[in-house]
C-alpha distance (Angstrom), angle and dihedral (degrees) to the residues before:
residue distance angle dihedral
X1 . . .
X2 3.48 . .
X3 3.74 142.7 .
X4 3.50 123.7 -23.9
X5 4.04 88.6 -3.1
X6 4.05 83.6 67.8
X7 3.52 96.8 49.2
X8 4.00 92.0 48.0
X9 3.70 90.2 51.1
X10 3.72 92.7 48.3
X11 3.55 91.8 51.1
X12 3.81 95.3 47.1
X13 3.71 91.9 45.5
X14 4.23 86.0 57.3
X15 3.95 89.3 43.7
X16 3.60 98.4 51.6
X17 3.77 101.7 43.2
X18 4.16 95.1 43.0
X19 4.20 84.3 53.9
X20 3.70 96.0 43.8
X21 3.80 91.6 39.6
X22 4.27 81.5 57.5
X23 3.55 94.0 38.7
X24 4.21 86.7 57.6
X25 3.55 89.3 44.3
X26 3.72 95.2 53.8
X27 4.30 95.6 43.7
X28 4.17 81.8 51.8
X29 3.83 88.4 49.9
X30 4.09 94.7 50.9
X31 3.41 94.2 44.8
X32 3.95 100.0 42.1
X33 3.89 91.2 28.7
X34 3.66 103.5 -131.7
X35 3.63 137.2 121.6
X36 3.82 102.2 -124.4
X37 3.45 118.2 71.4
X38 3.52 94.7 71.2
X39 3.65 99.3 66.8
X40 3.80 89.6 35.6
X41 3.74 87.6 60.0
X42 3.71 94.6 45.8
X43 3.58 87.7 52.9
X44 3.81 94.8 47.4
X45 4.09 94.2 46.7
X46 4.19 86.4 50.3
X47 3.97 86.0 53.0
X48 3.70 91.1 51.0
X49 3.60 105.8 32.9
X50 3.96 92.1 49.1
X51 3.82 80.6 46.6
X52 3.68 94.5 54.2
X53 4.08 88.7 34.1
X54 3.95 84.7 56.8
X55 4.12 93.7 56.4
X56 3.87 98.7 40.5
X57 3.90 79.2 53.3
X58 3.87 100.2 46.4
X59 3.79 82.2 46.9
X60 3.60 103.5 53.2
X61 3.73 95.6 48.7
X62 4.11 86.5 46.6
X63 3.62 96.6 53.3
């Protein structure tokens, strides 16, 4: 990938792995009934997606 196509893909990688890390954290909160999951999982799908974010990045500018 290159260009803006990169950057988009980064970006979308981030997006989607913050909201399903929430998502995962909120289903583990309803059925456990707690209150912490939620922002554990937010925290968790950050960590990856700026992980994942990071490659695609590293990537594009390689290629």
């Amino acid at each position: 990938m290159k260009g803006a196509a990169g950057v988009i893909a980064a970006g979308s990688a981030f997006a989607v792995a913050a909201v399903g890390g929430l998502l995962i954290g909120i289903a583990l909160d309803h059925a456990r009934h707690t209150e912490y999951f939620a922002v554990s999982g937010l925290f968790a799908g950050i960590a990856l997606g700026g992980y994942a974010a990071f490659r695609l990045l590293v990537q594009t500018n390689i290629s």
